[in-house]
Backbone as XML, in Angstrom:
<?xml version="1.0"?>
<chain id="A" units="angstrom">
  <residue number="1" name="UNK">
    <atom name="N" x="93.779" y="335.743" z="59.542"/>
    <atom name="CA" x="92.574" y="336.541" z="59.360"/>
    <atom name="C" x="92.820" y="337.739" z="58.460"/>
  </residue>
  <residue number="2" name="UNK">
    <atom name="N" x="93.762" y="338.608" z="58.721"/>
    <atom name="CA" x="94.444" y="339.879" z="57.778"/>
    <atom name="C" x="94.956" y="339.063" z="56.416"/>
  </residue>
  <residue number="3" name="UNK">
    <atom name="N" x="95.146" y="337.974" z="56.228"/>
    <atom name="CA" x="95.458" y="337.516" z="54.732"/>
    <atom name="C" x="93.641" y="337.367" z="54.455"/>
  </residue>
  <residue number="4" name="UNK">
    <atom name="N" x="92.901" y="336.797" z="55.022"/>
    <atom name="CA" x="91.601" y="336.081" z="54.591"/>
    <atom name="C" x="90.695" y="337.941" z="54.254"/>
  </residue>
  <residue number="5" name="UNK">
    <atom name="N" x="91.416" y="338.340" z="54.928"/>
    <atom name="CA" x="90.294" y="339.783" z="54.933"/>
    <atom name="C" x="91.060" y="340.512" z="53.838"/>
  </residue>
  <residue number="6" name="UNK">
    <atom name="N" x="92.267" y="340.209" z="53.244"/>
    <atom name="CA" x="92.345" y="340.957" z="52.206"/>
    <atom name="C" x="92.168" y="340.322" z="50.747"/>
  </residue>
  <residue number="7" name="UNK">
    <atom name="N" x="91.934" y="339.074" z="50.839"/>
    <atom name="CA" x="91.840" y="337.941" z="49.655"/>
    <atom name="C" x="90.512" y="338.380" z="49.071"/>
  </residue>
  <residue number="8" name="UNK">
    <atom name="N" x="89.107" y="338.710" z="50.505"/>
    <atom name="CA" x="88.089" y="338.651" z="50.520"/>
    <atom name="C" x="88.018" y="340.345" z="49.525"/>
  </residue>
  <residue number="9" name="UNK">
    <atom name="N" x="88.995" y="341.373" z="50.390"/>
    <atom name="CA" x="88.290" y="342.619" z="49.581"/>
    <atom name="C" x="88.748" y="342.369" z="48.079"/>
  </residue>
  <residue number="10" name="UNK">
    <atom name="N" x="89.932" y="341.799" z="47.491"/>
    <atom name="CA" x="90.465" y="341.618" z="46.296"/>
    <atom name="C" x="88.803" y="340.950" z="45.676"/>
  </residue>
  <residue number="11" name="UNK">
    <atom name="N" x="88.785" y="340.330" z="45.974"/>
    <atom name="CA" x="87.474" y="339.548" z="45.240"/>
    <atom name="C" x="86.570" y="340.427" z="45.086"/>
  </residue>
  <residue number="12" name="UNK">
    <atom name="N" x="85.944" y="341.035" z="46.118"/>
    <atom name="CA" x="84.914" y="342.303" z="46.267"/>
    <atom name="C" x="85.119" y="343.109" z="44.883"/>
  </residue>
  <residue number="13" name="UNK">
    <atom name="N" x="86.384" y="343.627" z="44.890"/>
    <atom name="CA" x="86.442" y="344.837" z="44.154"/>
    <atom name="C" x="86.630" y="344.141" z="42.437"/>
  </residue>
  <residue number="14" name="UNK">
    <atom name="N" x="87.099" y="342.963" z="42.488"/>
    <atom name="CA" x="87.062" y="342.035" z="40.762"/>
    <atom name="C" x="85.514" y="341.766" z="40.942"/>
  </residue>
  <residue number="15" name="UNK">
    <atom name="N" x="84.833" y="341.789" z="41.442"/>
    <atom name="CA" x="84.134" y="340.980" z="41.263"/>
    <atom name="C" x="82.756" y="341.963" z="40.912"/>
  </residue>
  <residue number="16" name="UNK">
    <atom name="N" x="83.186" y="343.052" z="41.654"/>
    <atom name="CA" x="82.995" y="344.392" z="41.547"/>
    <atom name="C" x="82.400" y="345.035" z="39.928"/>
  </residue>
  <residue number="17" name="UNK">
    <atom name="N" x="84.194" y="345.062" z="39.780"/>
    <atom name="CA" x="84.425" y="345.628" z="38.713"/>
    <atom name="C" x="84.152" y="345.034" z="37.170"/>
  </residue>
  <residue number="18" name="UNK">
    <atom name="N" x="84.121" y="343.208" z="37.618"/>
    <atom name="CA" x="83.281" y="342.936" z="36.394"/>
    <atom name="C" x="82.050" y="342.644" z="36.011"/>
  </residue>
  <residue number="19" name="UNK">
    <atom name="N" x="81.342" y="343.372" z="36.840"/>
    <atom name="CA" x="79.744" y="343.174" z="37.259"/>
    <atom name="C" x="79.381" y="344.388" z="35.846"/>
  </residue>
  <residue number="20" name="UNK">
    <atom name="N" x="78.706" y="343.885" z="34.931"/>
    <atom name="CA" x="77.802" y="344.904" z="33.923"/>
    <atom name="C" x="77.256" y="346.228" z="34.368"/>
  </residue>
  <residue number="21" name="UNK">
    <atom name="N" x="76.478" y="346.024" z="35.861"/>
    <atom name="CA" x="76.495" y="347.106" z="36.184"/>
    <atom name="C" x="76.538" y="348.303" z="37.108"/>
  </residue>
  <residue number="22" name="UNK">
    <atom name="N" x="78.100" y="347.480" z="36.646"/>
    <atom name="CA" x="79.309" y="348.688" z="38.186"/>
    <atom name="C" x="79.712" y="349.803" z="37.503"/>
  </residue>
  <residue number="23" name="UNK">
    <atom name="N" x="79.976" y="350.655" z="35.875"/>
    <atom name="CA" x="80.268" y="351.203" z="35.254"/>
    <atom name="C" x="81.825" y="351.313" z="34.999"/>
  </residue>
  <residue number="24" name="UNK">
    <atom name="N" x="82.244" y="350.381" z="35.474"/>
    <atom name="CA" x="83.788" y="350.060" z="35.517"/>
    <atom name="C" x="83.800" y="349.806" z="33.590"/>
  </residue>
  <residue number="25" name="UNK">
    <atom name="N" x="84.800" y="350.666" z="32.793"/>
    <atom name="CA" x="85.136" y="350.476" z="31.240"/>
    <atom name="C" x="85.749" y="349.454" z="31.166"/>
  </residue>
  <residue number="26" name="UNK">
    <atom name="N" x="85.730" y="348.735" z="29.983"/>
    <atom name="CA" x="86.391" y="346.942" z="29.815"/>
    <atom name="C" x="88.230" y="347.596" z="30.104"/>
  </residue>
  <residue number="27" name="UNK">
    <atom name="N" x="88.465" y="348.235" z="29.554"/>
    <atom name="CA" x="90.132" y="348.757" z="29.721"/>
    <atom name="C" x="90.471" y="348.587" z="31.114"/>
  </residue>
  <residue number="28" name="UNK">
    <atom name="N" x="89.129" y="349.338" z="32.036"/>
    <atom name="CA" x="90.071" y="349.280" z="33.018"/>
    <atom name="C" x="90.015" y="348.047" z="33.632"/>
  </residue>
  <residue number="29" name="UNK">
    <atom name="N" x="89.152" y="347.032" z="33.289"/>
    <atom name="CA" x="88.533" y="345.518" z="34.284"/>
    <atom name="C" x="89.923" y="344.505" z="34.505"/>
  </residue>
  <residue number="30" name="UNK">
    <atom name="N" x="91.069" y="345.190" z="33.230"/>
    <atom name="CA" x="92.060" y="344.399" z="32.982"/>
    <atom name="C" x="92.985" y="344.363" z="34.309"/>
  </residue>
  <residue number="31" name="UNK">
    <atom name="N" x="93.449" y="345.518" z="35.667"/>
    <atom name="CA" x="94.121" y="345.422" z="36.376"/>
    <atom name="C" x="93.485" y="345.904" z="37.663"/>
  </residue>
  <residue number="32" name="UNK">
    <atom name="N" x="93.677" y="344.835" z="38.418"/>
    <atom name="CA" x="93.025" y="345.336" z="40.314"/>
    <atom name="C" x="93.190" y="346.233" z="40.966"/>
  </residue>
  <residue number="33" name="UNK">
    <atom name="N" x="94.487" y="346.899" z="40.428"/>
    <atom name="CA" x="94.593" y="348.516" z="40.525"/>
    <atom name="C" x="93.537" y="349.786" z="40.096"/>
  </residue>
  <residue number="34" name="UNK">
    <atom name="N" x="93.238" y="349.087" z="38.644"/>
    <atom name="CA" x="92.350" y="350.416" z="38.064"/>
    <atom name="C" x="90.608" y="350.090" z="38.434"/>
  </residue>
  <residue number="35" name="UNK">
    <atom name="N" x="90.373" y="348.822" z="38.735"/>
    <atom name="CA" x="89.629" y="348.388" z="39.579"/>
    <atom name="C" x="89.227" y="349.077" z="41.185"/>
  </residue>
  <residue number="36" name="UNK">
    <atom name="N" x="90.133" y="349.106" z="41.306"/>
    <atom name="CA" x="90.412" y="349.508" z="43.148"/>
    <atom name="C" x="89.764" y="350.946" z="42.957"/>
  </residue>
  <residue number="37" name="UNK">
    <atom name="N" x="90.380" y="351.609" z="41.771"/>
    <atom name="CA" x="89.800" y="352.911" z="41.560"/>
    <atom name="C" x="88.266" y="353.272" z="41.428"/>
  </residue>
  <residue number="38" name="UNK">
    <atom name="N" x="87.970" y="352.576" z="40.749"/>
    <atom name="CA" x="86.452" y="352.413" z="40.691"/>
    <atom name="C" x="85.526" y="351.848" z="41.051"/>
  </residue>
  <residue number="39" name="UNK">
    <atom name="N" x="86.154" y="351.737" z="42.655"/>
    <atom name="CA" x="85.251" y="350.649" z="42.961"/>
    <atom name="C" x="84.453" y="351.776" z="44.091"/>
  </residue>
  <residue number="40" name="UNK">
    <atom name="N" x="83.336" y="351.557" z="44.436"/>
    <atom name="CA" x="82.317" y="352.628" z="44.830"/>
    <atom name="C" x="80.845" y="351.087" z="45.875"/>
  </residue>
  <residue number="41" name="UNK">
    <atom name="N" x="81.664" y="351.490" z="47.343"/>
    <atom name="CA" x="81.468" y="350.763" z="48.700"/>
    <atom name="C" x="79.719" y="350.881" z="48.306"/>
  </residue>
  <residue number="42" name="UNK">
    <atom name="N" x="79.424" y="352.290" z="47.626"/>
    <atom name="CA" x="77.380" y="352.336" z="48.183"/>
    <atom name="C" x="76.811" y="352.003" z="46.810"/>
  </residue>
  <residue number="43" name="UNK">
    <atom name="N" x="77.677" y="351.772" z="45.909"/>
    <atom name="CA" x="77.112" y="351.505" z="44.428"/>
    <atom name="C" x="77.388" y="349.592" z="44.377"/>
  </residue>
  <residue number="44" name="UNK">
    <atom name="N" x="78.243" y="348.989" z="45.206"/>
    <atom name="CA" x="78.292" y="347.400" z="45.360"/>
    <atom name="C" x="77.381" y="346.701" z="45.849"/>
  </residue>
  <residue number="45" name="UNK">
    <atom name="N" x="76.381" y="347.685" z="47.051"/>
    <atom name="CA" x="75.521" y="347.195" z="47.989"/>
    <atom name="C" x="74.845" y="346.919" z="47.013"/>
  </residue>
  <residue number="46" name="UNK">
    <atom name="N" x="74.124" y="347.797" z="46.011"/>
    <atom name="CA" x="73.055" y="347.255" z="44.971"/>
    <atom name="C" x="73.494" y="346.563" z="44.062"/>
  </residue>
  <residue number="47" name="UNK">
    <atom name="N" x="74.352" y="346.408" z="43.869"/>
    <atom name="CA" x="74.722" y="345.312" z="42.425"/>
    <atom name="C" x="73.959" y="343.622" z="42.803"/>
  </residue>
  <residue number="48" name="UNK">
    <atom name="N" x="73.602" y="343.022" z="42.001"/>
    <atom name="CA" x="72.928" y="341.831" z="42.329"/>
    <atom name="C" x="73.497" y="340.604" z="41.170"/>
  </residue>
  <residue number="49" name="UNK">
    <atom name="N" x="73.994" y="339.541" z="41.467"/>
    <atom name="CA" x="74.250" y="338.752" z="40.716"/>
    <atom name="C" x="73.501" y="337.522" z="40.361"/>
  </residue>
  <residue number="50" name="UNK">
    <atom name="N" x="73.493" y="337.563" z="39.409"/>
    <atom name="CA" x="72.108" y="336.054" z="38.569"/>
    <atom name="C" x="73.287" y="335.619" z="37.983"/>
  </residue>
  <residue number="51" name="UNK">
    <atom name="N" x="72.397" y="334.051" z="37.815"/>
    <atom name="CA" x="73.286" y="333.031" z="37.732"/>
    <atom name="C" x="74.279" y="333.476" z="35.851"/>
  </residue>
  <residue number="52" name="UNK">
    <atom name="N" x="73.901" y="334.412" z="35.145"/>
    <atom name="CA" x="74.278" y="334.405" z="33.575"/>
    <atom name="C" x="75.756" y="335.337" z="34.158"/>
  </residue>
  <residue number="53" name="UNK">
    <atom name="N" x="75.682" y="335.866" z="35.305"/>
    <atom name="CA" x="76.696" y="336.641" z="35.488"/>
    <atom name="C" x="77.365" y="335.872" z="36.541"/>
  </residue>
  <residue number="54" name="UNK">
    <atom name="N" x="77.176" y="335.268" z="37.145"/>
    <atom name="CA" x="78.155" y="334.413" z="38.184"/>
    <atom name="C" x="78.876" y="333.594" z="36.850"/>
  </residue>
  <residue number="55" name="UNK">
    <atom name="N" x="78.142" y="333.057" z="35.623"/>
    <atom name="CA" x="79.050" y="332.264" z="34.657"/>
    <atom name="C" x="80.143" y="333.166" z="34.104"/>
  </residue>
  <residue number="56" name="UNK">
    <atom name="N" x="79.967" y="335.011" z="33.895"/>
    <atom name="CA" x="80.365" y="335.072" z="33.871"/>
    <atom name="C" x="82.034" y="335.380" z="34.157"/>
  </residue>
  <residue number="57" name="UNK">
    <atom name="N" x="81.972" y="335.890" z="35.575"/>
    <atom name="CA" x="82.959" y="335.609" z="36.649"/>
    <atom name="C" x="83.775" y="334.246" z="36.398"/>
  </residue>
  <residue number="58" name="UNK">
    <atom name="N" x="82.902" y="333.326" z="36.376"/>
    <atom name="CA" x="83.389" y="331.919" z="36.322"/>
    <atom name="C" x="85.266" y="332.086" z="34.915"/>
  </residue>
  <residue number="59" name="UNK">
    <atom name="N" x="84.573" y="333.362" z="34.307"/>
    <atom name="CA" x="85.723" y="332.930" z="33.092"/>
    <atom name="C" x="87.174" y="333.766" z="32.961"/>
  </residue>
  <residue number="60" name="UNK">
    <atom name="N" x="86.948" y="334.237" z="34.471"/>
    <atom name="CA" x="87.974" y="335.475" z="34.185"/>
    <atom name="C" x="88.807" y="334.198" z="35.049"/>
  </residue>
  <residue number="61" name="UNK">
    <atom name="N" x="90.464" y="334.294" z="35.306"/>
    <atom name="CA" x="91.203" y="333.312" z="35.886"/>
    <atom name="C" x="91.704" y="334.103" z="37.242"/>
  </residue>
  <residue number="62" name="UNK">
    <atom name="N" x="91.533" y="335.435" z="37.248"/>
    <atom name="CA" x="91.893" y="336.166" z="38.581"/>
    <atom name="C" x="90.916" y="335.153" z="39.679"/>
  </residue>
  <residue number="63" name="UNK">
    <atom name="N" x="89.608" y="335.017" z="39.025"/>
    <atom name="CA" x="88.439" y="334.917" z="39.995"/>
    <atom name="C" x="89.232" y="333.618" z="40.332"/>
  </residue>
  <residue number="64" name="UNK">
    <atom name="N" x="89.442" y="332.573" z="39.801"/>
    <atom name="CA" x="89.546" y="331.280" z="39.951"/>
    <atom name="C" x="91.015" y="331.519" z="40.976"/>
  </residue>
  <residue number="65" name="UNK">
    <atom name="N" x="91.946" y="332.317" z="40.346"/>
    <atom name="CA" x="93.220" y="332.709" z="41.766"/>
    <atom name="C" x="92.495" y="332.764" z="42.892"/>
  </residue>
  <residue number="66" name="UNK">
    <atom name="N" x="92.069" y="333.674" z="43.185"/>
    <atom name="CA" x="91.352" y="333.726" z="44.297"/>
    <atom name="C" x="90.719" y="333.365" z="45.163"/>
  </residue>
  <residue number="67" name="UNK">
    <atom name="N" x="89.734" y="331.986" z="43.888"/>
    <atom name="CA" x="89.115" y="331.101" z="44.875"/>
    <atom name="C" x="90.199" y="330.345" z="45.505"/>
  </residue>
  <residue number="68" name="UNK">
    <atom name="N" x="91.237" y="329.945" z="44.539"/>
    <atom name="CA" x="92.059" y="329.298" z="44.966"/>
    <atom name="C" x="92.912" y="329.661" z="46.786"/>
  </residue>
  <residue number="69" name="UNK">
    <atom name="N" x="93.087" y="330.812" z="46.677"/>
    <atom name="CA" x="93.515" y="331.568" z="47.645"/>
    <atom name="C" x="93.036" y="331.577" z="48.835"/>
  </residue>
  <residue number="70" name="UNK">
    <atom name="N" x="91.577" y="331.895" z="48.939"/>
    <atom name="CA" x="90.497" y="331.716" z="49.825"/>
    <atom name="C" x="90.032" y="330.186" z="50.135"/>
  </residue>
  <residue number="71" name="UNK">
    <atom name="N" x="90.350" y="328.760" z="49.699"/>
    <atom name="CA" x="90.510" y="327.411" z="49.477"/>
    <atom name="C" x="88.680" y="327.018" z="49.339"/>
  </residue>
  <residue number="72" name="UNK">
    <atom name="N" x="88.456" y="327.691" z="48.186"/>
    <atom name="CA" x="87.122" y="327.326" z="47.396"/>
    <atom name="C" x="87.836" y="325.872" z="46.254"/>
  </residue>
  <residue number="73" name="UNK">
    <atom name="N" x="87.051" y="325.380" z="47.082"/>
    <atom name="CA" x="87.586" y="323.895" z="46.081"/>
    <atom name="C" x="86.432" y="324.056" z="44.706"/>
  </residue>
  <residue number="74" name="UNK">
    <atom name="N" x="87.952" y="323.898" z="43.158"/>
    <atom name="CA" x="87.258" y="323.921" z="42.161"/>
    <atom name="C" x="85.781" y="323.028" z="41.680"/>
  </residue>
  <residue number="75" name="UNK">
    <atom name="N" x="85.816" y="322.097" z="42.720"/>
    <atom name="CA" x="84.269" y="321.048" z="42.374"/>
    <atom name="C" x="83.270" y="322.228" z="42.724"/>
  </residue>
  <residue number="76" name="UNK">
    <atom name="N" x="83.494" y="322.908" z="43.633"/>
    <atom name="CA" x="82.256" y="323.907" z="44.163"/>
    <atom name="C" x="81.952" y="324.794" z="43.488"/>
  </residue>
  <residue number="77" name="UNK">
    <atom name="N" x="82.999" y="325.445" z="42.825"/>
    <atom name="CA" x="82.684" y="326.982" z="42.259"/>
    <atom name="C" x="81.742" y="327.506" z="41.078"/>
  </residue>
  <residue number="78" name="UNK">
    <atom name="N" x="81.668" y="326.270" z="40.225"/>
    <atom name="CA" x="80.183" y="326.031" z="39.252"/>
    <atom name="C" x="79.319" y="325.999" z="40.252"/>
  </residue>
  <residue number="79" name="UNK">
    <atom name="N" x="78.774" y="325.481" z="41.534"/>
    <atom name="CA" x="77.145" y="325.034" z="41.959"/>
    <atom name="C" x="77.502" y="326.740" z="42.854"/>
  </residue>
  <residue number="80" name="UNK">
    <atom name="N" x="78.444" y="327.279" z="43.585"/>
    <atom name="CA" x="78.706" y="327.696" z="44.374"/>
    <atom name="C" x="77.087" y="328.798" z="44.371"/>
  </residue>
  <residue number="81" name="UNK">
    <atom name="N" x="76.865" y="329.518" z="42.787"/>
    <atom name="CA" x="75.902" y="330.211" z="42.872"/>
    <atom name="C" x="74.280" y="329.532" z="43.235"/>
  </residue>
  <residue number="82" name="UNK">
    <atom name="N" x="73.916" y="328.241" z="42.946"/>
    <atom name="CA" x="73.022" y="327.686" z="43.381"/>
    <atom name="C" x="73.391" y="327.087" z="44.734"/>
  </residue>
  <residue number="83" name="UNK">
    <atom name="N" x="74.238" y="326.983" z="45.361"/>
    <atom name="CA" x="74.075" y="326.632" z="46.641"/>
    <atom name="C" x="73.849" y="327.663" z="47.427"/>
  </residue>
  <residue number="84" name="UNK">
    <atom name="N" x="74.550" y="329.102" z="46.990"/>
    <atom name="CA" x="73.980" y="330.086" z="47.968"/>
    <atom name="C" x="72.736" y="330.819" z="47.671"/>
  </residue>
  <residue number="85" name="UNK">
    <atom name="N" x="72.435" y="330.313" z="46.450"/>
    <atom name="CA" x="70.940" y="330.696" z="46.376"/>
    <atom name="C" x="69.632" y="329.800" z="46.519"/>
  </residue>
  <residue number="86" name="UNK">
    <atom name="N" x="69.905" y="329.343" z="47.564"/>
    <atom name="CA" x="69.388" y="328.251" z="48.086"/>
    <atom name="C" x="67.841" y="327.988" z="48.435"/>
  </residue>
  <residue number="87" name="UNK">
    <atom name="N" x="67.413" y="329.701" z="48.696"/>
    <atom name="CA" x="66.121" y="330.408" z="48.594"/>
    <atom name="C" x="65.552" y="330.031" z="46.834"/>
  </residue>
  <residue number="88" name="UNK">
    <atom name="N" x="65.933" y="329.959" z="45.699"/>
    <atom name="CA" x="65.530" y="330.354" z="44.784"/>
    <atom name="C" x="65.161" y="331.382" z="43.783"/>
  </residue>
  <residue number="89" name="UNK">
    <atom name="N" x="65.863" y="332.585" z="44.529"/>
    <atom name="CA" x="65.042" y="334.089" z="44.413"/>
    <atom name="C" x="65.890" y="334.515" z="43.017"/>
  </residue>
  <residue number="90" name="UNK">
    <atom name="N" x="67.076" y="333.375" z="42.450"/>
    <atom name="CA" x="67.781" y="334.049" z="41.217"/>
    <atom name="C" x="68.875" y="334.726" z="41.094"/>
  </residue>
  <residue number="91" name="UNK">
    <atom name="N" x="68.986" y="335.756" z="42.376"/>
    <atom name="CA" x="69.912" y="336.727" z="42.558"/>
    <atom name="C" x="70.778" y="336.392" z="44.208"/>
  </residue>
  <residue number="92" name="UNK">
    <atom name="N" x="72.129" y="337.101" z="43.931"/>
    <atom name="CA" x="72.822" y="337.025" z="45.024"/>
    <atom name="C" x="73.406" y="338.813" z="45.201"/>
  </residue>
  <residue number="93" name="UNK">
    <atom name="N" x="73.434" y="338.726" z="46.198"/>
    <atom name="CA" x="74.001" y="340.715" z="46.832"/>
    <atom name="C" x="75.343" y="340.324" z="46.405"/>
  </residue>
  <residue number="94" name="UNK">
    <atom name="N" x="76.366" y="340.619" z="46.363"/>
    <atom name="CA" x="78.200" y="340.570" z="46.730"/>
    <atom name="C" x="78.346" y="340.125" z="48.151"/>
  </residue>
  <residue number="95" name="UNK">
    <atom name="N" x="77.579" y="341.204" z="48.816"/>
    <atom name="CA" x="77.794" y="340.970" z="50.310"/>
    <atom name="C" x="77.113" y="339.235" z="50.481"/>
  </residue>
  <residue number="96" name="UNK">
    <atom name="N" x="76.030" y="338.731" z="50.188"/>
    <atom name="CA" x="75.831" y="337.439" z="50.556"/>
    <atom name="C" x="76.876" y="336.634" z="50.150"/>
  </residue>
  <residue number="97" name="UNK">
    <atom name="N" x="77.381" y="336.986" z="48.751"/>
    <atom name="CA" x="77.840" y="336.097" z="48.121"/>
    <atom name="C" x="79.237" y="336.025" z="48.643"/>
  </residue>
  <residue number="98" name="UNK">
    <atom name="N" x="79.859" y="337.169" z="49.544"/>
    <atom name="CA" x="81.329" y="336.794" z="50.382"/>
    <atom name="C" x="80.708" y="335.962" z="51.535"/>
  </residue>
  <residue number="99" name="UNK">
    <atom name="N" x="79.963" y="336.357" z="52.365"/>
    <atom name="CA" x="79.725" y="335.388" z="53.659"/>
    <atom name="C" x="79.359" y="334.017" z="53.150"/>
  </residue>
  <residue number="100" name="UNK">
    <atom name="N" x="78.959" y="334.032" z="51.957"/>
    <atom name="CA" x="78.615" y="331.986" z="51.419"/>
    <atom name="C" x="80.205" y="331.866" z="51.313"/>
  </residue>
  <residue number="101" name="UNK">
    <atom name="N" x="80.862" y="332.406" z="50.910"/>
    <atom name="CA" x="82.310" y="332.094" z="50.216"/>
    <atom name="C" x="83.383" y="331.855" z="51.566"/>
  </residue>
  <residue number="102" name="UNK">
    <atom name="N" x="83.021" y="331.971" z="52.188"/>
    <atom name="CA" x="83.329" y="332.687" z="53.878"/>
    <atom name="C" x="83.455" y="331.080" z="54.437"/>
  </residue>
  <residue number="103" name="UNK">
    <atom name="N" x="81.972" y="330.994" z="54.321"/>
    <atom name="CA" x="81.120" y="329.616" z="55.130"/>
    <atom name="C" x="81.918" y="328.427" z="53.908"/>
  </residue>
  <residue number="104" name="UNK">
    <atom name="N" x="81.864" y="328.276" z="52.486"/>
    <atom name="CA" x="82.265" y="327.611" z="52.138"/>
    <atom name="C" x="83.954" y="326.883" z="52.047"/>
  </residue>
  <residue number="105" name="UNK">
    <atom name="N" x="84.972" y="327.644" z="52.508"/>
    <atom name="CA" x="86.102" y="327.726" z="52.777"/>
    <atom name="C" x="86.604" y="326.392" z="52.962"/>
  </residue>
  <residue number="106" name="UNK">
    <atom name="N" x="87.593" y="325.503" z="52.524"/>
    <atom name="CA" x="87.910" y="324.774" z="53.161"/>
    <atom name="C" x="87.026" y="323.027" z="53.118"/>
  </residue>
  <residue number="107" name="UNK">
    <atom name="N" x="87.727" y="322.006" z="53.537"/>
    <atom name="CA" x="86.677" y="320.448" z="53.271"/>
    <atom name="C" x="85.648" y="320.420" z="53.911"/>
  </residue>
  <residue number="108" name="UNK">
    <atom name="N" x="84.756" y="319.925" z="53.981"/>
    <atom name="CA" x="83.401" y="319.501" z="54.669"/>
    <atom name="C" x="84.096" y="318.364" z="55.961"/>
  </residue>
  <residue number="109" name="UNK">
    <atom name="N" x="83.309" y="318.882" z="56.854"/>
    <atom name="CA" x="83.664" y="318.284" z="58.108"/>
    <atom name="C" x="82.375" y="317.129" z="58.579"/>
  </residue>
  <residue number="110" name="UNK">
    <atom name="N" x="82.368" y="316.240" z="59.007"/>
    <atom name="CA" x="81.255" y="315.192" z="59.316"/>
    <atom name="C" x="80.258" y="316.843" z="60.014"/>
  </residue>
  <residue number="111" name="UNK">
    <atom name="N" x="80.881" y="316.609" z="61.277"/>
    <atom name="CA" x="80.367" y="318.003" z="62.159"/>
    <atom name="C" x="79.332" y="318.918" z="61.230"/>
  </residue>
  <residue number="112" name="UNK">
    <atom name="N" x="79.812" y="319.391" z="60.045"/>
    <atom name="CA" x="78.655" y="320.002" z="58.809"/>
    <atom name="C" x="77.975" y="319.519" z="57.984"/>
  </residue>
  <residue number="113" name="UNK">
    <atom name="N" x="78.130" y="318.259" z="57.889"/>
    <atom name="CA" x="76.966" y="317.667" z="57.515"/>
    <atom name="C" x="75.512" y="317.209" z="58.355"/>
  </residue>
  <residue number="114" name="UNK">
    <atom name="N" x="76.557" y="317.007" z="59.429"/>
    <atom name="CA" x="74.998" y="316.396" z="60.474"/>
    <atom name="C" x="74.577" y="317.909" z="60.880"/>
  </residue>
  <residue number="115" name="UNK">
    <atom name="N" x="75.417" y="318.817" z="60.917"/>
    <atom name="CA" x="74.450" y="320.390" z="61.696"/>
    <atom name="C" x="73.328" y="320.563" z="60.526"/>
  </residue>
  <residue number="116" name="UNK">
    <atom name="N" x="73.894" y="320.340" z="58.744"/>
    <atom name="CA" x="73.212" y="320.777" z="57.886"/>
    <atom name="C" x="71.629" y="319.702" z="58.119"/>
  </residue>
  <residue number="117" name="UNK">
    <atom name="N" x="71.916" y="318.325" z="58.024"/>
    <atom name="CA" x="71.071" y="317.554" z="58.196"/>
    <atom name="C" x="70.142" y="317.705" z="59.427"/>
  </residue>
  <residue number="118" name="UNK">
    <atom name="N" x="70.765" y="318.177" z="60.363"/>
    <atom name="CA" x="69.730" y="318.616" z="61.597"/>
    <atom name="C" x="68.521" y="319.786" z="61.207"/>
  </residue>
  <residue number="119" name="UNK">
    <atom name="N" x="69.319" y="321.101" z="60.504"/>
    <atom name="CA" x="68.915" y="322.250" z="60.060"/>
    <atom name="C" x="67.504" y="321.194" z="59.209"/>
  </residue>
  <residue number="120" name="UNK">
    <atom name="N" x="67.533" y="320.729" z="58.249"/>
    <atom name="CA" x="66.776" y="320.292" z="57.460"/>
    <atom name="C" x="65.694" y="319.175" z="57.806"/>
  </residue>
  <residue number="121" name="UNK">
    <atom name="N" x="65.974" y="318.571" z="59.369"/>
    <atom name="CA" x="64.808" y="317.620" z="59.587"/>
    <atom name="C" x="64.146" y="318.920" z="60.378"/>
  </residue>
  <residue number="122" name="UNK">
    <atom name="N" x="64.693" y="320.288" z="60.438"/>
    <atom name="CA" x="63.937" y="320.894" z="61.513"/>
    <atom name="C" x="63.043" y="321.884" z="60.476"/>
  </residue>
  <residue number="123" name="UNK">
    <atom name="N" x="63.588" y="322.102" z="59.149"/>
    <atom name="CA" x="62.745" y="322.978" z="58.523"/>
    <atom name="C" x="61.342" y="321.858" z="58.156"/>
  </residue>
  <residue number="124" name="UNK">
    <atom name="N" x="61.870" y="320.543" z="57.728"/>
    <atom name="CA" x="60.893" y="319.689" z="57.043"/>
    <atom name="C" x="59.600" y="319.298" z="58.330"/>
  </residue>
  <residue number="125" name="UNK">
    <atom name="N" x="59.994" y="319.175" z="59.336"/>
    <atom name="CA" x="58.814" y="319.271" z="60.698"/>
    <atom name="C" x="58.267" y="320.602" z="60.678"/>
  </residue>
  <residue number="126" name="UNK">
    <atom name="N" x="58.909" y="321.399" z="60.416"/>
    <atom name="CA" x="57.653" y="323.324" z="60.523"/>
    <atom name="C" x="56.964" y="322.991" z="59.483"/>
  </residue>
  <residue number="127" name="UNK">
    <atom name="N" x="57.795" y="322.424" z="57.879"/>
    <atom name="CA" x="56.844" y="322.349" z="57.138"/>
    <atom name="C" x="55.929" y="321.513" z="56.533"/>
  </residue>
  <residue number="128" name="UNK">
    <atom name="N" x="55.730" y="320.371" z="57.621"/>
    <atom name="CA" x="54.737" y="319.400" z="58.168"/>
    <atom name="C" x="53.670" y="319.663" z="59.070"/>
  </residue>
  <residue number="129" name="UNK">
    <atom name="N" x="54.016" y="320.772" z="60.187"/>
    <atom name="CA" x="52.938" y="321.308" z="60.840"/>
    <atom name="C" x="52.344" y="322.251" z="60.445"/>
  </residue>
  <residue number="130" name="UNK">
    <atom name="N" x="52.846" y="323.450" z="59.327"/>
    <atom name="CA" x="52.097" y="324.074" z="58.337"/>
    <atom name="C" x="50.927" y="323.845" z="57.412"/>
  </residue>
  <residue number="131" name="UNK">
    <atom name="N" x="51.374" y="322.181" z="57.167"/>
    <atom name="CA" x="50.456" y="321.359" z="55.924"/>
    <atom name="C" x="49.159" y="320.931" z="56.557"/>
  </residue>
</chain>
C-alpha cells in the first residue's frame, strides 16, 4: 500500500506539473524534484484534463514508467481517458483520474465483468422505466 501510495503521488505531481495550466516552466517539467517544488495541493483540485491533454501525458515516458509501476496495462492507457470519462462531459479532475487508475490496476477478473454487466442491465431498466 506505502509503495502504491507513493507511485500514486509521483504521478499526481508529473502529471501535475505537465498540465498547461499548473504554471510549472518547461525547464523545470524535466525533473520530479523541481516538480515536487511546484506542485500546489489547492491549485491541482482545479486543473481539469481533456482528452488533447491526456494525449499529451501519453508522450512523456516517466508517465508510461509509472503506469508501468502502478500495473496499468499498456492496451489501456490510450482508452484509459475515455473509459473514465464514461459520463461524456470531456474533462477529467486528477483526483478522478487517480481513483480510475486505482480501480483500473491490474487484469480483469470474470468477478468484474459480471459486477460491470450487472451495473449496466440495472442502469438500462431505470432507463426503460424513464421512457
Amino acid at each position: 500500500r506505502e509503495r502504491l501510495a507513493r507511485k500514486l503521488t509521483e504521478l499526481l505531481i508529473l502529471l501535475y506539473g505537465l498540465h498547461p495550466d499548473s504554471g510549472v516552466p518547461p525547464d523545470a517539467q524535466q525533473s520530479l524534484h523541481h516538480l515536487d517544488v511546484y506542485f500546489d495541493a489547492v491549485n491541482a483540485r482545479q486543473i481539469r484534463i481533456t482528452h488533447a491533454i491526456w494525449e499529451i501525458f501519453l508522450t512523456d515516458k516517466r508517465v508510461h514508467s509509472l503506469f508501468d509501476d502502478l500495473d496499468i496495462s499498456p492496451e489501456n492507457r490510450e482508452d484509459l481517458f475515455d473509459i473514465l470519462n464514461a459520463g461524456g462531459g470531456g474533462e477529467l479532475q486528477l483526483e478522478d483520474l487517480l481513483v480510475g487508475i486505482v480501480q483500473m490496476r491490474g487484469d480483469a477478473h470474470k468477478s468484474d465483468i459480471v459486477a460491470h454487466g450487472l451495473v449496466l442491465r440495472s442502469v438500462q431498466g431505470t432507463v426503460q422505466e424513464l421512457s
